[in-house]
N, C-alpha and C positions, 0 to 999 in steps of 0.2 A: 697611476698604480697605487692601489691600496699599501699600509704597512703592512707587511709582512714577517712574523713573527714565527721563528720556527723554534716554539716553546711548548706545541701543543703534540697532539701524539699521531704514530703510526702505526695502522693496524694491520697486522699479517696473521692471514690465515692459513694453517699447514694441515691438510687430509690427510691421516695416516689409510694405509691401502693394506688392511690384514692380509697375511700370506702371501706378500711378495718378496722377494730377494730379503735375504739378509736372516731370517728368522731360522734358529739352529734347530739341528732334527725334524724340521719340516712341521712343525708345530704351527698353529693359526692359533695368533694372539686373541683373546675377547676382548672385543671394544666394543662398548653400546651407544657412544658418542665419539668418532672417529675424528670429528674438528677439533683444530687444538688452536685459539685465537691469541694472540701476544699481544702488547700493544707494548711499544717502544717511544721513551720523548726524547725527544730530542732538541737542544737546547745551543744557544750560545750565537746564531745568528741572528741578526736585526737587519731585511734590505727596504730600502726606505726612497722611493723615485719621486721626485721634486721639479719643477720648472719655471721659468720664467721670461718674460718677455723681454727682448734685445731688438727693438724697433728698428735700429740703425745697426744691426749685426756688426757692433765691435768686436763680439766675440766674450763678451760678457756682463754680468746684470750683480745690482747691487743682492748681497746674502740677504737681505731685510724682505727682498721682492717672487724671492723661494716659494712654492705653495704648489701643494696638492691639488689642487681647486686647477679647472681647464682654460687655458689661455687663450684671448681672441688675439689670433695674429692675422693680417693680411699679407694680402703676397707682395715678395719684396721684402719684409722683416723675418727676423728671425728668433728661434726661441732656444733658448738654453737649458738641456735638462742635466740634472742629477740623479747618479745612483749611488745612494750611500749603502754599503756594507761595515756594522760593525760588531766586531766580536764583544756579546754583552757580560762574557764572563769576569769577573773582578780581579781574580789572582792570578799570580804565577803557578800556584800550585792546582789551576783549573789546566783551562785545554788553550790551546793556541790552533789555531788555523790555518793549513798548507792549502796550498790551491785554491784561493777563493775565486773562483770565474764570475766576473761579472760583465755582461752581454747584453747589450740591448739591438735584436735582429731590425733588420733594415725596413720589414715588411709592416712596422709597426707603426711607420709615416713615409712610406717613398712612393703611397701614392700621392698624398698634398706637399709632400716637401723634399728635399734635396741635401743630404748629407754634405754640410761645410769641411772642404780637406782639412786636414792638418787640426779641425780643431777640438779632436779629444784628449785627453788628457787623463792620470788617476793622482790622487793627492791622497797620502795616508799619514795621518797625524797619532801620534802617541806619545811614552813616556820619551822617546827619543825626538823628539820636534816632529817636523814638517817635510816629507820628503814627495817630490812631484814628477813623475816620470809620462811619458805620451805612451798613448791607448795606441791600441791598432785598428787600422779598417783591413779585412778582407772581404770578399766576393758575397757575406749572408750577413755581415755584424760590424758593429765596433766592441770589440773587447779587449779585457784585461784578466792577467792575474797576479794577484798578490797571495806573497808568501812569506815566512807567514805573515798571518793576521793575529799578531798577541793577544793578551787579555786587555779589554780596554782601549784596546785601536781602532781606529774607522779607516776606511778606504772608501773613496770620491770618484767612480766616473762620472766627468763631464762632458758635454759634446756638446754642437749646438747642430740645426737646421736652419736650410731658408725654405719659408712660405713659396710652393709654384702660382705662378697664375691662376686666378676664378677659383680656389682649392676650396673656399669659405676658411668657418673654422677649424682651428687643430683643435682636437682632443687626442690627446695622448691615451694608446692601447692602454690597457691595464693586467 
C-alpha cells in the first residue's frame, strides 16, 4: 500500500435544478451555469501500510526490517504487516480524531495466506507514552478503533499471516 495522505482535495459537484421546490411566488431563478463545483481539503490523516518477513512466525520482526517494497515469503513463514494511522496535526488547538477505523479485509491475502489468531494488536503512542490493546478479527477483517487520535499520535495495527502451500509470492493488495 502506497502512502496515503489525505492533504489533498475533494470535489463535489452540486446541479441547481431552476423551478423546483423551494423557489417563493413560483418564480424560475436564471442560471446560465447551473453547476456549482466546491472543492474541500481535507487534512490531518497520514495511513502508511508496512511489512516484513517473519520466516519462523514468532509473531514479530525487527522495526529496522519494515518496508513498503513486496516480500518473498514461502509457504510455512509468515509476514507481519503494519498499518500506521497518524494524526499529522501539531497542536492542541488543531483537531483530534474520534473513530479512527483501521481495517485491513481478509480478501486482501486469504487466498495465499492464512490469518494468525490472536495475533493483532494496535499500539498508539503519543504525548502520553505507549498504550497497546488487541485488534479484532470478525467474519470480513481485522480491525480497530481509536479514539481519539490527538494531535501528534500514531496508531499501529499489526497482524501477521502464514504463507499456504504452492501460493508463490505475497504481494500485499494496495
Amino acid at each position: 500500500m502506497n502512502l496515503t495522505v489525505l492533504d489533498e482535495f475533494e470535489t463535489t459537484t452540486v446541479e441547481l435544478l431552476p423551478g423546483e421546490g423551494g423557489v417563493p411566488n413560483n418564480s424560475v431563478p436564471t442560471v446560465t451555469d447551473p453547476i456549482i463545483t466546491d472543492v474541500t481539503t481535507v487534512k490531518g490523516l497520514t495511513l502508511l501500510k508496512t511489512q516484513a518477513l517473519d520466516a519462523d512466525c514468532t509473531g514479530s520482526a525487527a522495526d529496522g526490517d519494515f518496508s513498503q517494497d513486496p516480500v518473498a515469503a514461502t509457504p510455512d513463514q509468515c509476514v507481519v504487516y503494519r498499518i500506521l494511522a497518524a494524526n499529522t496535526f501539531t497542536t492542541l488547538s488543531e483537531f483530534s480524531l474520534s473513530d479512527v477505523i483501521i481495517s485491513e479485509p481478509f480478501t486482501n491475502f486469504d487466498t495465499n495466506a492464512d490469518y494468525v489468531e490472536a495475533s493483532a494488536g494496535t499500539t498508539t503512542t503519543g504525548a502520553a507514552g505507549t498504550i497497546t490493546v488487541a485488534a479484532f478479527k470478525d467474519t470480513d477483517a481485522i480491525t480497530t478503533t481509536v479514539t481519539p487520535l490527538v494531535f501528534s499520535e500514531t496508531a499501529t495495527l499489526q497482524y501477521s499471516i502464514k504463507i499456504k502451500a504452492n501460493p508463490g509470492t505475497v504481494t500485499p493488495a494496495t
